[in-house]
Structures are given as C-alpha cells and as structure tokens.
N, C-alpha and C positions, 0 to 999 in steps of 0.2 A: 491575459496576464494573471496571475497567482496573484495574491494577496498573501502576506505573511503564515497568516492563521492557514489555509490552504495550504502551503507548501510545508509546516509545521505535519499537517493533518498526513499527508503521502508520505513525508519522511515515516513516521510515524508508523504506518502501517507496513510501508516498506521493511522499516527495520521488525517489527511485527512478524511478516512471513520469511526472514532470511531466520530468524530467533526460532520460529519453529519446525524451521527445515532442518537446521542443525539441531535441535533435539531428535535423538536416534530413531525412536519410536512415531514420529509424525505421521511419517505414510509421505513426505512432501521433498520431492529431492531438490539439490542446490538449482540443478537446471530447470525446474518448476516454478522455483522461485525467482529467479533471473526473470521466466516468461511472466508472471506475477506481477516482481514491479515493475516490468518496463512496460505492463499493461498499465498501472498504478499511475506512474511518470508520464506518460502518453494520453493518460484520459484527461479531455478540458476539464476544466473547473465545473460545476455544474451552476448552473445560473441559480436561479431563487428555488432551494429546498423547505422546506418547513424544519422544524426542528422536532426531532422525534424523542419525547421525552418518558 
C-alpha cells in the first residue's frame, strides 16, 4: 500500500516525464512515456531507502 507522500512522489514524476515528452526536442515520445509511468505506477513502494541528501 502507498503512503500519501509515495503516491504524491509517482504522480510527480509521472507528470515529470509526460512534461518532457511533450517538449519537442526531448528525444522521449508520448508512447515512451505511457511505457515510463506505467513502469513508475507498477513499481512497489520500496521498503526502507536512506535519504540521499
């Protein structure tokens, strides 16, 4: 199960790589980024990370 902060974070970055697929010049097309977050959406939570500061 996600945690707020967690599904805050995949939004997040989801909206991230659809923002740079739609800039012309990316190199990252629509269908990339579909494969992208539904990688993104799909991956669990990761248990205990450190925080990389």
């Amino acid at each position: 199960m996600y945690t707020e902060k967690e599904l805050v974070q995949t939004l997040t970055a989801t909206t991230s790589i659809f923002r740079a697929a739609s800039t012309a010049n990316s190199g990252i097309s629509i269908k990339d980024a579909v494969k992208y977050s539904s990688i993104a959406i799909n991956t669990p939570p990761p248990l205990e990370q450190p925080v990389v500061t």
